[in-house]
N, C-alpha and C positions, 0 to 999 in steps of 0.2 A: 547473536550478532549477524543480523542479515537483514534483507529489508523489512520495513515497515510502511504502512500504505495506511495514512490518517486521513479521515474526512472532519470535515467541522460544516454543520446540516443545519434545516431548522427545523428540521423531522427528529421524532424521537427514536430510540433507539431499536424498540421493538418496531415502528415502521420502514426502518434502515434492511432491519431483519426480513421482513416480509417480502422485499421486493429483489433479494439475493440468491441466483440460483445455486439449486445444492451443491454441498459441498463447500461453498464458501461463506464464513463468517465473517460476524461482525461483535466485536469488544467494545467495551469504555472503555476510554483512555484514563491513563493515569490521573494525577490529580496536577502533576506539573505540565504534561502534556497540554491538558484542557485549558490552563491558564496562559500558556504561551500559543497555542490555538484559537480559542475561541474567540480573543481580539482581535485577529487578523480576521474577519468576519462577521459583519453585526449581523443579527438576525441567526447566528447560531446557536441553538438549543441547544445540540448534541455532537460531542467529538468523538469520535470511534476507530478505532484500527480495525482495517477488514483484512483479513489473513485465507488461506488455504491451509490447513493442519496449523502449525507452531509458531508460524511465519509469513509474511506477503512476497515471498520470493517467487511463487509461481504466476503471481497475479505480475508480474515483472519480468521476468525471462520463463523462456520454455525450457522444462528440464529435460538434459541428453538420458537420454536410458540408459547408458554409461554412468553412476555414478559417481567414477575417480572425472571425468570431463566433466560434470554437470557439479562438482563442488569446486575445482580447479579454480574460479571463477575469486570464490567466498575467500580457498584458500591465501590468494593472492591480495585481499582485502582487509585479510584479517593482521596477516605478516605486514602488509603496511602501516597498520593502526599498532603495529607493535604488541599484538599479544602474543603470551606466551605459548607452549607449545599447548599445554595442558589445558587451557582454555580454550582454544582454536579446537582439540578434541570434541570439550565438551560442547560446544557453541555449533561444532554439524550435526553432533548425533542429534541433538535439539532439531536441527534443521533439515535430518531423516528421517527423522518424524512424520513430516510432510503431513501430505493427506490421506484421510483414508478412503475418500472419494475416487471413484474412475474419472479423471479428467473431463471436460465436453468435447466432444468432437471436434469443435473450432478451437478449443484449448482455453488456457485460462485467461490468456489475454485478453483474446476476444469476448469472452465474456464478460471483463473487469467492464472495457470500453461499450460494451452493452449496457450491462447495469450505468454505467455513467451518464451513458444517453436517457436511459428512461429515470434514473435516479431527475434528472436536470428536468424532465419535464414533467415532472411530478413537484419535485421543491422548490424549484426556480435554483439560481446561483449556488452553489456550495464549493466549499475550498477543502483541496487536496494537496497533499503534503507527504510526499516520498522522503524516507529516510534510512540512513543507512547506519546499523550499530555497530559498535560500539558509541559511548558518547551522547552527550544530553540531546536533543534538539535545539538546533541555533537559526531558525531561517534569518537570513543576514540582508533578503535582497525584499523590496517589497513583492503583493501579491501580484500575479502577474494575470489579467485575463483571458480568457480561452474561450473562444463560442463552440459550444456543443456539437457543433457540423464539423469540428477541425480534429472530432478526437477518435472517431474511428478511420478519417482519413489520415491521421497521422500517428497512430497507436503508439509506436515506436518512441516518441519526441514527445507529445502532449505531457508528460508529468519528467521535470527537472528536480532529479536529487538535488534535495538540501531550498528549494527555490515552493512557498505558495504558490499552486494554481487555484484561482478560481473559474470553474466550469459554467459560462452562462447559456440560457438556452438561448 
C-alpha cells in the first residue's frame, strides 16, 4: 500500500527498460490495470509500473534517513484507508524493501523527471498515472495534458494522485 507510478507507452516494455537508469524498474501491469490504462491513451502498446525496489515511493518523495519520519507519512495513509494494524505492519516491511540501489545523486525524483523528459522524446505522448494503494484504480477526472518542458520545472506538481497525466513533448 504505497504509491504506484503507471505509464501507458507506445514503446514496448523491454524498450521502457532500456532507457531507465539503474536501479529503477519497470513491470507490466496487471491485466485490470492495462484495461483501465490503455484506453485512456491510443497508441498505447504497453502499461507498466515503474517502481525503486517493492514500490514507486521513491520515485515520489525523498526518503528521511530516519525511517520512523520517512514511513510516518504511509503510516498516516494507511490509518485513513482504515487498515488494520496487521496489515499497515505488513504493507511497510514490503515498503523497506525499498531499494537495493545507492540512490543518484540528484535523487530519485530527478531522475523519474529525467527519464520523463527523454522517455517524451523518444515515444512522443505517453500517460502517467500515480496511484495510491490500497484500492482498485479509479481515475475519475479525464487525462489531463502536460508539455514535457513543464515537468522538470515543476517536479513537485506534474503528476496528480488519482488524475491521468499525459506527458507531451
Amino acid at each position: 500500500m504505497c504509491y504506484f507510478l503507471y505509464l501507458a507507452t507506445p514503446l514496448t516494455l523491454s524498450e521502457v527498460r532500456s532507457m531507465l537508469p539503474p536501479g529503477m524498474s519497470a513491470h507490466s501491469a496487471g491485466p485490470a490495470e492495462q484495461a483501465l490504462l490503455r484506453p485512456l491513451h491510443r497508441g498505447a502498446q504497453t502499461v507498466a509500473q515503474l517502481r525503486v525496489g517493492s514500490c514507486s515511493c521513491d520515485l515520489i518523495r525523498m526518503r528521511d534517513p530516519d525511517p520512523r519520519t520517512d514511513e510516518r507519512h504511509l503510516r498516516a495513509r494507511y490509518s485513513q484507508a482504515g487498515l488494520p494494524r496487521a496489515e499497515i505492519v505488513r504493507e511497510l516491511e514490503r515498503h523497506r524493501q525499498g531499494t537495493t540501489h545507492f540512490p543518484p545523486q540528484e535523487g530519485w525524483p530527478a531522475a523519474l523527471t529525467a527519464f520523463v523528459s527523454e522517455h517524451a522524446r523518444n515515444a512522443g505522448p505517453t500517460l502517467y498515472y500515480l496511484h495510491f494503494a490500497p484500492g482498485p484504480l479509479r481515475p475519475t477526472e479525464p487525462a489531463r495534458p502536460t508539455p514535457v518542458s513543464l515537468v522538470p520545472a515543476r517536479a513537485d506538481r506534474w503528476l496528480v494522485e488519482g488524475r491521468p497525466t499525459i506527458v507531451m513533448p
